[in-house]
TITI-336896 format. One line per field, with one value per residue (C-alpha): x, y, z; residue number from 1. Coordinates in nm, 4 decimals. Layout:
BEGIN
c1 = (X / ...)
c2 = (Y / ...)
c3 = (Z / ...)
resi = (NUM / ...)
REM end
This chain:
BEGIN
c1 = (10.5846 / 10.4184 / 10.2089 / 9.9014 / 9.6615 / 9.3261 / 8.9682 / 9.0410 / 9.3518 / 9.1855 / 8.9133 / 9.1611 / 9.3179 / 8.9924 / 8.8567 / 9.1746 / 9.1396 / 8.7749 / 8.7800 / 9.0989 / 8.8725 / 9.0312 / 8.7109 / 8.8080 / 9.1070 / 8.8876 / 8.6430 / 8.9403 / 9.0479 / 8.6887 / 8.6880 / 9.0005 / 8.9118 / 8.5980 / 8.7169 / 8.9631 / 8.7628 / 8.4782 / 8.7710 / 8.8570 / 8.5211 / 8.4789 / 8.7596 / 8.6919 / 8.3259 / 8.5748 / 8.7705 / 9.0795 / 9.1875 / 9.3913 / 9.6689 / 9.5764 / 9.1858 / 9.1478 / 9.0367 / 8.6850 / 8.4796 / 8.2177 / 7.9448 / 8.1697 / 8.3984 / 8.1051 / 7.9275 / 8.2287 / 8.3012 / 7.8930 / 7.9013 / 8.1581 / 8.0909 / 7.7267 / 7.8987 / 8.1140 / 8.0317 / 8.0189 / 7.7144 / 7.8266 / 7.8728 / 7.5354 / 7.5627 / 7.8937 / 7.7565 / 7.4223 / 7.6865 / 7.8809 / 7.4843 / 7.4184 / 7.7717 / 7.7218 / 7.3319 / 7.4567 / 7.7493 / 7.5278 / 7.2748 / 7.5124 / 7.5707 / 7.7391 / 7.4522 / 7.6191 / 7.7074 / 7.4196 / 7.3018 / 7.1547 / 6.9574 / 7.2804 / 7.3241 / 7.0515 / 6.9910 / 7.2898 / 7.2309 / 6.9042 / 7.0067 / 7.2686 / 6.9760 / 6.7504 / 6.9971 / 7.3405 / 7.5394 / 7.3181 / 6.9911 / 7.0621 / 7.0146 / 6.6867 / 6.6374 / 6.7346 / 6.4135 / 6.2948 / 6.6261 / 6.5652 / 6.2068 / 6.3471 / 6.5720 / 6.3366 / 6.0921 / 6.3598 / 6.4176 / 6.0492 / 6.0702 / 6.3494 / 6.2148 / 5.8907 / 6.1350 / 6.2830 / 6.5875 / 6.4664 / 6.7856 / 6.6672 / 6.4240 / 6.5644 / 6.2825 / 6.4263 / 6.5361 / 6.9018 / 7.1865 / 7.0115 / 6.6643 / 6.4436 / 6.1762 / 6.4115 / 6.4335 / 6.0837 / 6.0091 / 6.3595 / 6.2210 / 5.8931 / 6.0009 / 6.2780 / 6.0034 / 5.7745 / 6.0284 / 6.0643 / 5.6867 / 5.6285 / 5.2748 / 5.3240 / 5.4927 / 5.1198 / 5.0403 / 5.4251 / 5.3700 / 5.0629 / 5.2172 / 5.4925 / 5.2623 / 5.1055 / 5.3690 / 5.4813 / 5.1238 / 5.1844 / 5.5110 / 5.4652 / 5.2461 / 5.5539 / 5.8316 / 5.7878 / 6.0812 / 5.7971 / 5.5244 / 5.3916 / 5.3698 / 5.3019 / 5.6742 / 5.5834 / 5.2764 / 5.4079 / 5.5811 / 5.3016 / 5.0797 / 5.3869 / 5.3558 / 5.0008 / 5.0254 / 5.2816 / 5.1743 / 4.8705 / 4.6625 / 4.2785 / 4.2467 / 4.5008 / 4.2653 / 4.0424 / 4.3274 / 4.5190 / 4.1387 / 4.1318 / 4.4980 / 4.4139 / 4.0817 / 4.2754 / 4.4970 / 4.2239 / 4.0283 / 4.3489 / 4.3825 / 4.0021 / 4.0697 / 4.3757 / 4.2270 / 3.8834 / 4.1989 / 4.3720 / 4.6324 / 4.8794 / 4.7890 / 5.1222 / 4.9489 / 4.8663 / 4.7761 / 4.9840 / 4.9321 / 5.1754 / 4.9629 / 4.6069 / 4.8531 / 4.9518 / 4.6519 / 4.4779 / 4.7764 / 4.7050 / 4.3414 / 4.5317 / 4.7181 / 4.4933 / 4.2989 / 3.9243 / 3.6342 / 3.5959 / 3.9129 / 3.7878 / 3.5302 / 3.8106 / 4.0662 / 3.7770 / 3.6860 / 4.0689 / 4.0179 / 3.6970 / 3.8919 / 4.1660 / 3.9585 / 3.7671 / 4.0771 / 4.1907 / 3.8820 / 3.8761 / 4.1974 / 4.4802 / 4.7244 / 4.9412 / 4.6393 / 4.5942 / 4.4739 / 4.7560 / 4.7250 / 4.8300 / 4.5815 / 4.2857 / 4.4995 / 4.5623 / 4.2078 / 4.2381 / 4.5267 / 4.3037 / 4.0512 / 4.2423 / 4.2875 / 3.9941 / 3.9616 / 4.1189 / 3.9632 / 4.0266 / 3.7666 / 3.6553 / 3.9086 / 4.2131 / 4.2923 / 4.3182 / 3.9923 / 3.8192 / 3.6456 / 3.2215 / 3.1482 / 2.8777 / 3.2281 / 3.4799 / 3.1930 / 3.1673 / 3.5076 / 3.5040 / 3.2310 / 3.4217 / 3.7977 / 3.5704 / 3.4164 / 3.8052 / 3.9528 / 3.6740 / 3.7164 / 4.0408 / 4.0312 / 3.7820 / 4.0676 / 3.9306 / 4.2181 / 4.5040 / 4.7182 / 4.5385 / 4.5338 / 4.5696 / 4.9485 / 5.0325 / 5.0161 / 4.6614 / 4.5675 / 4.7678 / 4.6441 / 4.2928 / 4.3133 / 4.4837 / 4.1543 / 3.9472 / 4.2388 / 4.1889 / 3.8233 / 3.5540 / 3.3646 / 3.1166 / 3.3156 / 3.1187 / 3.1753 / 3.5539 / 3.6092 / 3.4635 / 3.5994 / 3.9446 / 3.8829 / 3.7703 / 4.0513 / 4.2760 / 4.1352 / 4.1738 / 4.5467 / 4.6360 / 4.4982 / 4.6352 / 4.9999 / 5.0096 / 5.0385 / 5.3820 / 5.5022 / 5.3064 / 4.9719 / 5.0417 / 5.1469 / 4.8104 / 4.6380 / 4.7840 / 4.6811 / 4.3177 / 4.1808 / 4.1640 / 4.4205 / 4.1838 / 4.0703 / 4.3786 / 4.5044 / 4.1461 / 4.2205 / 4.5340 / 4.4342 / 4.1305 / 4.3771 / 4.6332 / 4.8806 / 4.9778 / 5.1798 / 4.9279 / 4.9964 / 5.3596 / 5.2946 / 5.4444 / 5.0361 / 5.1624 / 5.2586 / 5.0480 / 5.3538 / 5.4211 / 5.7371 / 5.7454 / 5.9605 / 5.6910 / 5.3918 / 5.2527 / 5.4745 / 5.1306 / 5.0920 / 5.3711 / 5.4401 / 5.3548 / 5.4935 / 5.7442 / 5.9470 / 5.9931 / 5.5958 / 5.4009 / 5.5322 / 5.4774 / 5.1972)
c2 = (11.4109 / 11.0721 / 10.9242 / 10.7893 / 10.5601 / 10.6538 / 10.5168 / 10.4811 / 10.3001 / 10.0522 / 10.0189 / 9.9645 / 9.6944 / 9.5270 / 9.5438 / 9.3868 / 9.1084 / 9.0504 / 9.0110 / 8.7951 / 8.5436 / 8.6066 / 8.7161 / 8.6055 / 8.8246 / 9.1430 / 9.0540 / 9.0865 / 9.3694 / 9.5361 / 9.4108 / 9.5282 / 9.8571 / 9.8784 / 9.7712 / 10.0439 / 10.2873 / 10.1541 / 10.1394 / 10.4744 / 10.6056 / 10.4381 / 10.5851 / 10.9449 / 10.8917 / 10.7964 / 11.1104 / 10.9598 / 11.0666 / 10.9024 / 11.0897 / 10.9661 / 10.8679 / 10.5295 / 10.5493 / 10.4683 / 10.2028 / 10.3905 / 10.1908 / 10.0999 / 9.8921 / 9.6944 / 9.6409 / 9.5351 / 9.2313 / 9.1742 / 9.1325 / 8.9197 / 8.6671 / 8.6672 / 8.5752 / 8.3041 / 7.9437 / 7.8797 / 7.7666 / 7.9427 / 8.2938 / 8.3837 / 8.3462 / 8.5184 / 8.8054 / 8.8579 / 8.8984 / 9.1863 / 9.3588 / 9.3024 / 9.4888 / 9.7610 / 9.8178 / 9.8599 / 10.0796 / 10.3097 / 10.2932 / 10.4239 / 10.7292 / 10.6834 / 10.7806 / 10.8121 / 10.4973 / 10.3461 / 10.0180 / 10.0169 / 9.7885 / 9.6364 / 9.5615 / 9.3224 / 9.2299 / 9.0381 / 8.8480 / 8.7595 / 8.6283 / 8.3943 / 8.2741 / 8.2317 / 8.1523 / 8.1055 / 7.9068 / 7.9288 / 7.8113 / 7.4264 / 7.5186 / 7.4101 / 7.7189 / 7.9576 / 8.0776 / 8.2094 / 8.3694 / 8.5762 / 8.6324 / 8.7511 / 9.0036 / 9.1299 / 9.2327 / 9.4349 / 9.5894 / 9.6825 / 9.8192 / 10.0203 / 10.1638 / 10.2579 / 10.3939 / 10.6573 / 10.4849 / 10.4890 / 10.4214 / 10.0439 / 10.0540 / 10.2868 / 10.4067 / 10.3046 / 10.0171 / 9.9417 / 9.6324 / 9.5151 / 9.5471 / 9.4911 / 9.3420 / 9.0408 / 9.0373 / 8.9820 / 8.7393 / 8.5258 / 8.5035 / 8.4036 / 8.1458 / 8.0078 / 7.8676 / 7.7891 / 7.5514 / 7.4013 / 7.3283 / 7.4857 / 7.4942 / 7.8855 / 7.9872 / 8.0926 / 8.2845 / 8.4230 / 8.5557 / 8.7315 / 8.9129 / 9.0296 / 9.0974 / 9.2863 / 9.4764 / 9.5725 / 9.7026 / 9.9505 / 10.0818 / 10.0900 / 10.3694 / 10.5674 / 10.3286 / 10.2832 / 10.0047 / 9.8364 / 9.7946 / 9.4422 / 9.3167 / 8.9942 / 8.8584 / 8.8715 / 8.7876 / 8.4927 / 8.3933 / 8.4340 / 8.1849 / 7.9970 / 8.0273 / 7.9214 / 7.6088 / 7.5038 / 7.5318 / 7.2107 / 7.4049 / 7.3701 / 7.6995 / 7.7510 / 7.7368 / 8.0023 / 8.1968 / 8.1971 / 8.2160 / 8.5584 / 8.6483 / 8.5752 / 8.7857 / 9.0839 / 9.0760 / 9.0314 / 9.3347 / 9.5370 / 9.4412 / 9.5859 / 9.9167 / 9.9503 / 9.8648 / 10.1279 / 10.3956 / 10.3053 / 10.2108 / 9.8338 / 9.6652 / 9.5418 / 9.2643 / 9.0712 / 8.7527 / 8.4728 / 8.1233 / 8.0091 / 8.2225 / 7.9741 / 7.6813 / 7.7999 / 7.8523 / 7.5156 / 7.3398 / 7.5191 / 7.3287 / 7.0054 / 7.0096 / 7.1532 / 6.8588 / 7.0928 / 6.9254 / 7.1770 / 7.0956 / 6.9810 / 7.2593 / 7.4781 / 7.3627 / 7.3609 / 7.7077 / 7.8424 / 7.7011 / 7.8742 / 8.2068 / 8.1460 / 8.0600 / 8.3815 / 8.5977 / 8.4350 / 8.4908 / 8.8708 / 8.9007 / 8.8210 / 8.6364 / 8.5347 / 8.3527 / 8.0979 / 7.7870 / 7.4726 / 7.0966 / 7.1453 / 7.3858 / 7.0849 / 6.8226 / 7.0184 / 6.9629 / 6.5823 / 6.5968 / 6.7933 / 6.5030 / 6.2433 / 6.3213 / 6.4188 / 6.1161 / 6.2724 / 6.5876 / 6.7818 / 6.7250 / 6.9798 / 6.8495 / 6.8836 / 6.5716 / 6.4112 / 6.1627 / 5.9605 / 6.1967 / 6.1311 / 5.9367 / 6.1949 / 6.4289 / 6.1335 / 6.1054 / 6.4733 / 6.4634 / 6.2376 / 6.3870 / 6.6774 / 6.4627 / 6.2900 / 6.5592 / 6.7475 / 6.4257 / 6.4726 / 6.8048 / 6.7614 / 6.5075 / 6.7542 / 6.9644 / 7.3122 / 7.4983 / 7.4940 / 7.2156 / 7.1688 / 6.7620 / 6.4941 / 6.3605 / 6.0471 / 6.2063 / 6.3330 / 5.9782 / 5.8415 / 6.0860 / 5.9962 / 5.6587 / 5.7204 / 5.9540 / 5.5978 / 5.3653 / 5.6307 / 5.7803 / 5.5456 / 5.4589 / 5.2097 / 4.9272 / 4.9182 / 5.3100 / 5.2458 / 4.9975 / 5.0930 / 5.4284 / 5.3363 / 5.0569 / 5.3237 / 5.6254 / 5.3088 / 5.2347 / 5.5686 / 5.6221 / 5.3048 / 5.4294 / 5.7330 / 5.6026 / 5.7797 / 5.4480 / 5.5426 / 5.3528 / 5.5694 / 5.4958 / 5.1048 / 5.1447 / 5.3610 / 5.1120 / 4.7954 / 4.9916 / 5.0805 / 4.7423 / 4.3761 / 4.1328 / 3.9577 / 4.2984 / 4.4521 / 4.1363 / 4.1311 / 4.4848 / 4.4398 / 4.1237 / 4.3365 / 4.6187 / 4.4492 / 4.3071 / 3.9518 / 3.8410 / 3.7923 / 3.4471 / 3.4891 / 3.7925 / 3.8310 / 3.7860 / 3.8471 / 4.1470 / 4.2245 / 4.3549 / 4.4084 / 4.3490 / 4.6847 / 4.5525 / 4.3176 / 4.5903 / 4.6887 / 4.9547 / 5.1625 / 5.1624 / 5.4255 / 5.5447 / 5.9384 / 5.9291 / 6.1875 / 6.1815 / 6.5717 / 6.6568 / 6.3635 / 6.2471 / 6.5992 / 6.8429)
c3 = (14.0313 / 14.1141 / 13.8190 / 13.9839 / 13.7744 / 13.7726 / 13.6965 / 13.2896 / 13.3569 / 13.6309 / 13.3403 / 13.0570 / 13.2613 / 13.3897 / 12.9880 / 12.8949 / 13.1639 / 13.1116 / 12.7323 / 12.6970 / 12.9081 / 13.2482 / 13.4257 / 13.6974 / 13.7094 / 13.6123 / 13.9109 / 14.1621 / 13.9822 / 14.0567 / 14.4091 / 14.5050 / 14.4079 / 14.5266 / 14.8555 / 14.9187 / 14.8649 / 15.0575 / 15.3469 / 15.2900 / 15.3109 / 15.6079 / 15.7834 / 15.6665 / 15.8707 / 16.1860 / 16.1004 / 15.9475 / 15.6262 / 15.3971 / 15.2009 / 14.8814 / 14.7992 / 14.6086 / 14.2771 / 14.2739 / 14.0447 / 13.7582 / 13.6086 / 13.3322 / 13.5912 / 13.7085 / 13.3808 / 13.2182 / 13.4566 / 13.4700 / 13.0854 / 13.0428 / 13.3623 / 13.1411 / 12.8273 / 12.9675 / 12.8665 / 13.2670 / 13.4043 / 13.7239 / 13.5185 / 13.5752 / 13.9635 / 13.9183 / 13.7380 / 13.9813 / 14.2310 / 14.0911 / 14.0296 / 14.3389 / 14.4638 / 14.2214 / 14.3574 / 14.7292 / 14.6552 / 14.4232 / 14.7591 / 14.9856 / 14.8018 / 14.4820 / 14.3129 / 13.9552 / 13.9291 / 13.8345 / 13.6000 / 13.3132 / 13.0535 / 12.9551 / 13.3453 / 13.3332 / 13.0109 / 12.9876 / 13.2556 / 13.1591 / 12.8688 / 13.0407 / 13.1754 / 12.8682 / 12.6000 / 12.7421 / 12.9506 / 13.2392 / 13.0607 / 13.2019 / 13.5988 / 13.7124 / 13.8247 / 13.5128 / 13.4579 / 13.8126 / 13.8341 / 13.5013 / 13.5989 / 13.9343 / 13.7299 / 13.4951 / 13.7702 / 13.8941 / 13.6359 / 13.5869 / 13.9800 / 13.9203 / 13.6200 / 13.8162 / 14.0781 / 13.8353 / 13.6975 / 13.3034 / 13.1775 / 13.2366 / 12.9580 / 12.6718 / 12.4751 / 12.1329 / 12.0190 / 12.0043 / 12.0411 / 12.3934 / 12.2979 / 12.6132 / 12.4221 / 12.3556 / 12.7507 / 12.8056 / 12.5604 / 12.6252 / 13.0333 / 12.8487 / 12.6674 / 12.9444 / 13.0879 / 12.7760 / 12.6710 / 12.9937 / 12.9385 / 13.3419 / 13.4798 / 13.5208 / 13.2022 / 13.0881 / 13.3768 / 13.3982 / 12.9978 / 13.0801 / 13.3479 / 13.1478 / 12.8442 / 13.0605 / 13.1975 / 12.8476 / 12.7684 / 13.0693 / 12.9731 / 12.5860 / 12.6725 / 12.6780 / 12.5365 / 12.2387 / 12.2104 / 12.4207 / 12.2189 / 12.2125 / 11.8034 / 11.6875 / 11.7842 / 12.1206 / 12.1411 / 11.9392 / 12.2874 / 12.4689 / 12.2570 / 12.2896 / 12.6915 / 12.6601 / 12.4283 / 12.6980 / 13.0192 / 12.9875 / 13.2072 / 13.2139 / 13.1173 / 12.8739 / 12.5240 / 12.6397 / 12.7120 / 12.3776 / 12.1998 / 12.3994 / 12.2468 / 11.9156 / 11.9296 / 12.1211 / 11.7936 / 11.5616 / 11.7381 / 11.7012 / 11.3333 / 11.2793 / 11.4434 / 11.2694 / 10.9758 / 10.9913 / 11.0696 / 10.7580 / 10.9613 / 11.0090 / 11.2894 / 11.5050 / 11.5848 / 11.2596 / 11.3020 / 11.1049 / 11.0799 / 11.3508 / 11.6169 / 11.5101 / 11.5531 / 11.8926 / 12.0289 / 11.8564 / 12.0422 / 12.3860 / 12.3175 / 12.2065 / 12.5622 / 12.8005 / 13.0140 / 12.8872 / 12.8452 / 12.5170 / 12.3966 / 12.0433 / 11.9912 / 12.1378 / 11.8586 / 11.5735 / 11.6900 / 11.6417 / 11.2497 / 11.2268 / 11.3313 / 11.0946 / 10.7907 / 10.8363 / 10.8712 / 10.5430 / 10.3848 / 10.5018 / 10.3383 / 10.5575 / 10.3165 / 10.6097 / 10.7769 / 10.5292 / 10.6882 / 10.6140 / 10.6485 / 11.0134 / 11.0462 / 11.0459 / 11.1362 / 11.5044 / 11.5540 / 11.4835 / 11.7209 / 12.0241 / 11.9594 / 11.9814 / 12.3384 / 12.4507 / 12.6565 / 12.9544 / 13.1141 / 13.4639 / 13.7024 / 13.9969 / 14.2440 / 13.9897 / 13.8963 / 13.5344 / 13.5256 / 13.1486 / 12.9694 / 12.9722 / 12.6457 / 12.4864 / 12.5036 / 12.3549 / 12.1044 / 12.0242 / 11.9999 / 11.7258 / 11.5416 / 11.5157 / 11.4125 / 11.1279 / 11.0159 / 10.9723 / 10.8033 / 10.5562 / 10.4892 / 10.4361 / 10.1707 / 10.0006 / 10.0173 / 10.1100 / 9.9856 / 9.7311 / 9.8302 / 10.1040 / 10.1509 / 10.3535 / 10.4747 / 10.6702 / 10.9565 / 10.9468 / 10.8718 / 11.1578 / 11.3846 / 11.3193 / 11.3536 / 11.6816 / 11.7762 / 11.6708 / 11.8941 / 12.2063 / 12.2468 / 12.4115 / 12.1522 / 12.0122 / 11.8660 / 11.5355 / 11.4816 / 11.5703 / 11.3401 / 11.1074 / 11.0686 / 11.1152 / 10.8296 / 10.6029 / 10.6590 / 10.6191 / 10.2964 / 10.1737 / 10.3105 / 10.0993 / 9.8124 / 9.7888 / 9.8741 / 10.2386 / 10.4363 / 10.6573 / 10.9797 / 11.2376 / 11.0267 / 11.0543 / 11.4401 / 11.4653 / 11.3452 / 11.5314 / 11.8404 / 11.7062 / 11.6057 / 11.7711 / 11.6084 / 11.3882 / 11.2525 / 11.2001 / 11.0012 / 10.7799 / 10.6778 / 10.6049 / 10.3700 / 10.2587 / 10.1626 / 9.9658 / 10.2050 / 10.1312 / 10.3589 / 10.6800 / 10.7260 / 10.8331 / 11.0399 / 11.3601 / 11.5165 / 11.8484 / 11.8307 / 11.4990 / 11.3323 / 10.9981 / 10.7748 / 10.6394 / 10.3246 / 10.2164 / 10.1890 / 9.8557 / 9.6898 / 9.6023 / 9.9665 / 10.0272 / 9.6981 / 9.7677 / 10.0919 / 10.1856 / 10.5203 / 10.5443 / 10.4378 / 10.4626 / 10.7946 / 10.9364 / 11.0004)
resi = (1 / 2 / 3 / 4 / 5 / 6 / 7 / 8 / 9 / 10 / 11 / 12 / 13 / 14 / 15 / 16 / 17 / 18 / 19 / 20 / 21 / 22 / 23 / 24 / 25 / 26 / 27 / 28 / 29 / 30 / 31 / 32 / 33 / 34 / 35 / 36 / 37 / 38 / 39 / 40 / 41 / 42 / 43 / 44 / 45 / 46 / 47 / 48 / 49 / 50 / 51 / 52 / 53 / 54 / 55 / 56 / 57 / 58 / 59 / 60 / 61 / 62 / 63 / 64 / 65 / 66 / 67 / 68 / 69 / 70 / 71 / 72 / 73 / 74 / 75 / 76 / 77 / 78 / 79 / 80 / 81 / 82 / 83 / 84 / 85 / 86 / 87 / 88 / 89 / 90 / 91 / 92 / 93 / 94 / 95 / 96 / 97 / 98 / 99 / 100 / 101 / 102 / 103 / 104 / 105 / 106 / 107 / 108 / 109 / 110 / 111 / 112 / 113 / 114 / 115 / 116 / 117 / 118 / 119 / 120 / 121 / 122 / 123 / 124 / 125 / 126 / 127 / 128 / 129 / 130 / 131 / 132 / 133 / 134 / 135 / 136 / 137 / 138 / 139 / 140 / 141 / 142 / 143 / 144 / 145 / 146 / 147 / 148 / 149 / 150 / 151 / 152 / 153 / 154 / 155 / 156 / 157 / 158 / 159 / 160 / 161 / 162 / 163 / 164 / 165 / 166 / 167 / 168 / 169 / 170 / 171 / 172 / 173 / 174 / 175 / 176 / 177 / 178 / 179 / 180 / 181 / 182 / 183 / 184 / 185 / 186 / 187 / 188 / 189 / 190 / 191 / 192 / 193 / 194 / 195 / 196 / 197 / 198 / 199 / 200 / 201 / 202 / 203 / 204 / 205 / 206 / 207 / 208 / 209 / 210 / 211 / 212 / 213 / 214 / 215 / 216 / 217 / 218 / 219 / 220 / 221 / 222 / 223 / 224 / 225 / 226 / 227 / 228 / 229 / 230 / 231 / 232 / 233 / 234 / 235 / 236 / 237 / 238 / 239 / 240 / 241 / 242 / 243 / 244 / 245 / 246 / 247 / 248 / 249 / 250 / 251 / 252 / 253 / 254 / 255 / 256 / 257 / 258 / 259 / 260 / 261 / 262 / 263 / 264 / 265 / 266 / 267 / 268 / 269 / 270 / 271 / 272 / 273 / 274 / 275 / 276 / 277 / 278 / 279 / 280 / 281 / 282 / 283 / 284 / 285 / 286 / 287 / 288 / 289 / 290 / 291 / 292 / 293 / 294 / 295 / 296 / 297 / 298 / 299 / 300 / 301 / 302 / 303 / 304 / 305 / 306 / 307 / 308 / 309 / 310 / 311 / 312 / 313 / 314 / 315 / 316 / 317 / 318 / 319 / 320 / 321 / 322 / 323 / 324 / 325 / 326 / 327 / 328 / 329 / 330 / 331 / 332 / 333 / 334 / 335 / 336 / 337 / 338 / 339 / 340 / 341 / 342 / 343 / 344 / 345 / 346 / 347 / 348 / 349 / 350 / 351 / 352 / 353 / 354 / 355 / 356 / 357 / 358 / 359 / 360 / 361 / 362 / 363 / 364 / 365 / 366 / 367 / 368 / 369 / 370 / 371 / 372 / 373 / 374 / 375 / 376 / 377 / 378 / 379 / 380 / 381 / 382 / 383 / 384 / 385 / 386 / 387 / 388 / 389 / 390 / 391 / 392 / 393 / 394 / 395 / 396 / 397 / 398 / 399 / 400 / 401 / 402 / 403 / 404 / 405 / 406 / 407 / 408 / 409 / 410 / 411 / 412 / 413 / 414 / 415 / 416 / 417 / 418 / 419 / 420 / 421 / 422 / 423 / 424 / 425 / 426 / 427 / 428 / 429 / 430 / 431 / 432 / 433 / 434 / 435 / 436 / 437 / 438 / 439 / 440 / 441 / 442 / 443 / 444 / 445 / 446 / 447)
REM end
């Protein structure tokens, strides 16, 4: 008798094609066969029958070649491997109704997008947004399969928070707006997927989304985030139960740097508030909320540029000066507070003292107060050995030629007669040793 092959022979060979890096050769493979028997179907509607039915393609056949097209180091694969979905989708709608995708169907696509190959195109992350949303529709649609409800090698939360953060890191206008509506999604189905659950990992991303974006609204929205979590945390707590959404010190600097970049008029009071929050989860007794050096110098940071705001038309005009001035207010009264040192180990670093002195170069204020602030921090950065080279070009930038060369004299610096006047620059080998004695290029330099 005639040995026919079958479906697991087609497979074996299409396996063996598609791993040994011949994808290509596995697609035709696929194609082939699915074409013959879409040709024989066709004819058996017309009344012809064939003698011998083509084998016919099983989910395995098309996830196979989908998976590996995803995996390639191609930037194409991804377009490659939405192609083969999009074949398997129409021949399961015309009445192969067991073969069917599943998470893996997707999901490896998506990450293609995210964190492959694929993540260079321009437009990588609409295309995994555009998958994931399918996914979420076909789920609603009955095929649960799409979203196992444990977790497993293809998690789907790693799906939603990879599309998240495709176009976090891209720094897009909408990656805010696009986390919420996942986060929101996820809310809905963790109701009965437990794999689903938002915890602090994703809303991690979202903060993530949020201190992105540089939208107006941006600070108010990761405040809300934070005090979602915290509220969770509470009820957890009065149930003598863990919260999944603990708050750790990377979620206050998140949401201090969606202040920082957002063009708010409240984008100082916004950051200070965010250090407020996170000092009194520390003090309530969550270890992993312990406010850092970062922590106060993020709020330096948000005042420093506070000289632009959003007006009602959209557009990115100076700041009033009563808010530049508030601004500064609040940047003084952090720098002082931090060389009070309000925790353990909790003190100033070069960049703190650069960063203020770029919030006295920046903000409109009145000369005497600007100079005479950024003489002062100066004073205090030399003393304590935290003078670095983005404190001096702070400082070029923040005071008039004649001042900046007085306060260098005043602090020690001897060489101010052969300085480079025109451009107010400094030979960094002839400053006073004391001047840079505790600084540290991978703390001191760094937030």
């Amino acid at each position: 008798p005639r040995v026919r092959p079958n479906i697991r022979t087609y497979n074996a060979v299409i396996d063996a094609h598609a791993y040994s890096g011949r994808v290509g050769e596995a697609e035709d493979m696929l194609f082939s066969m699915l074409d013959s028997y879409e040709s024989s179907a066709a004819r058996s509607i017309d009344g012809i029958e064939d003698e011998e039915i083509p084998v016919r393609p099983d989910s395995f056949s098309f996830n196979t070649v989908i998976q590996q097209w995803a995996r390639s180091r191609t930037p194409e694969g991804g377009r490659r491997a939405e192609y083969v979905l999009e074949r398997m989708l129409k021949f399961h709608y015309n009445g192969n109704s067991d073969v069917r995708p599943d998470e893996r169907s997707f999901a490896y696509i998506i990450f293609h997008y995210c964190k492959g190959a694929g993540r260079s195109a321009p437009d990588a992350p609409d295309r995994a947004l555009a998958l994931i949303r399918k996914m979420i529709q076909m789920h609603r649609e009955g095929y649960k399969e799409l979203l196992p409800s444990s977790h497993n090698k293809t998690n789907p939360i790693f799906a939603f928070t990879s599309v998240i953060d495709a176009h976090s890191i891209l720094r897009r206008p909408d990656s805010g707006v696009v986390a919420d509506e996942l986060l929101a999604a996820m809310e809905k189905l963790g109701d009965n997927i437990e794999a689903l659950k938002p915890n602090t990992y994703v809303y991690l991303s979202v903060l993530y989304a949020w201190s992105s974006c540089g939208t107006v609204e941006a600070g108010e929205r990761a405040v809300a985030l934070l005090q979602h979590m915290e509220d969770d945390m509470k009820a957890a707590a009065e149930r003598g139960e863990d919260s999944m959404l603990r708050t750790t010190q990377r979620c206050y600097i998140l949401a201090q740097t969606a202040w920082a970049r957002s063009p708010s008029m409240n984008k100082a009071e916004g950051a200070l508030k965010v250090l407020k929050m996170m000092e009194a989860q520390y003090d309530s007794g969550n270890d992993e909320a312990m406010p850092t050096v970062q922590a106060y110098a993020m709020v330096i940071n948000a005042c420093a540029f506070a000289d632009m705001v959003q007006d009602e038309n959209g557009r990115l005009v100076k700041a009033p000066r009563e808010i530049q001035m508030r601004a500064f207010k609040i940047a003084e009264e952090m720098i002082d507070r931090l060389r009070g040192e309000p925790y353990p180990d909790v003190a100033p670093v070069s960049m703190a003292y650069g960063t203020f002195i770029k919030c006295c170069g920046k903000l409109n204020l009145p000369k005497d107060i600007s100079m005479k602030s950024t003489t002062r921090i100066f004073k205090y950065c030399c003393r304590e050995g935290l003078v670095s080279d983005f404190v001096l070009t702070q400082l070029r930038y923040a005071l008039p030629r004649d001042k900046f060369a007085e306060v260098l004299a005043e602090s020690g610096y001897e060489d101010v007669n052969i300085m480079d006047k025109e451009n107010k620059r400094v030979r960094w080998a002839n400053i006073p040793s004391y001047w840079t004695r505790n600084v540290n290029s991978s703390k001191n330099n760094k937030y």
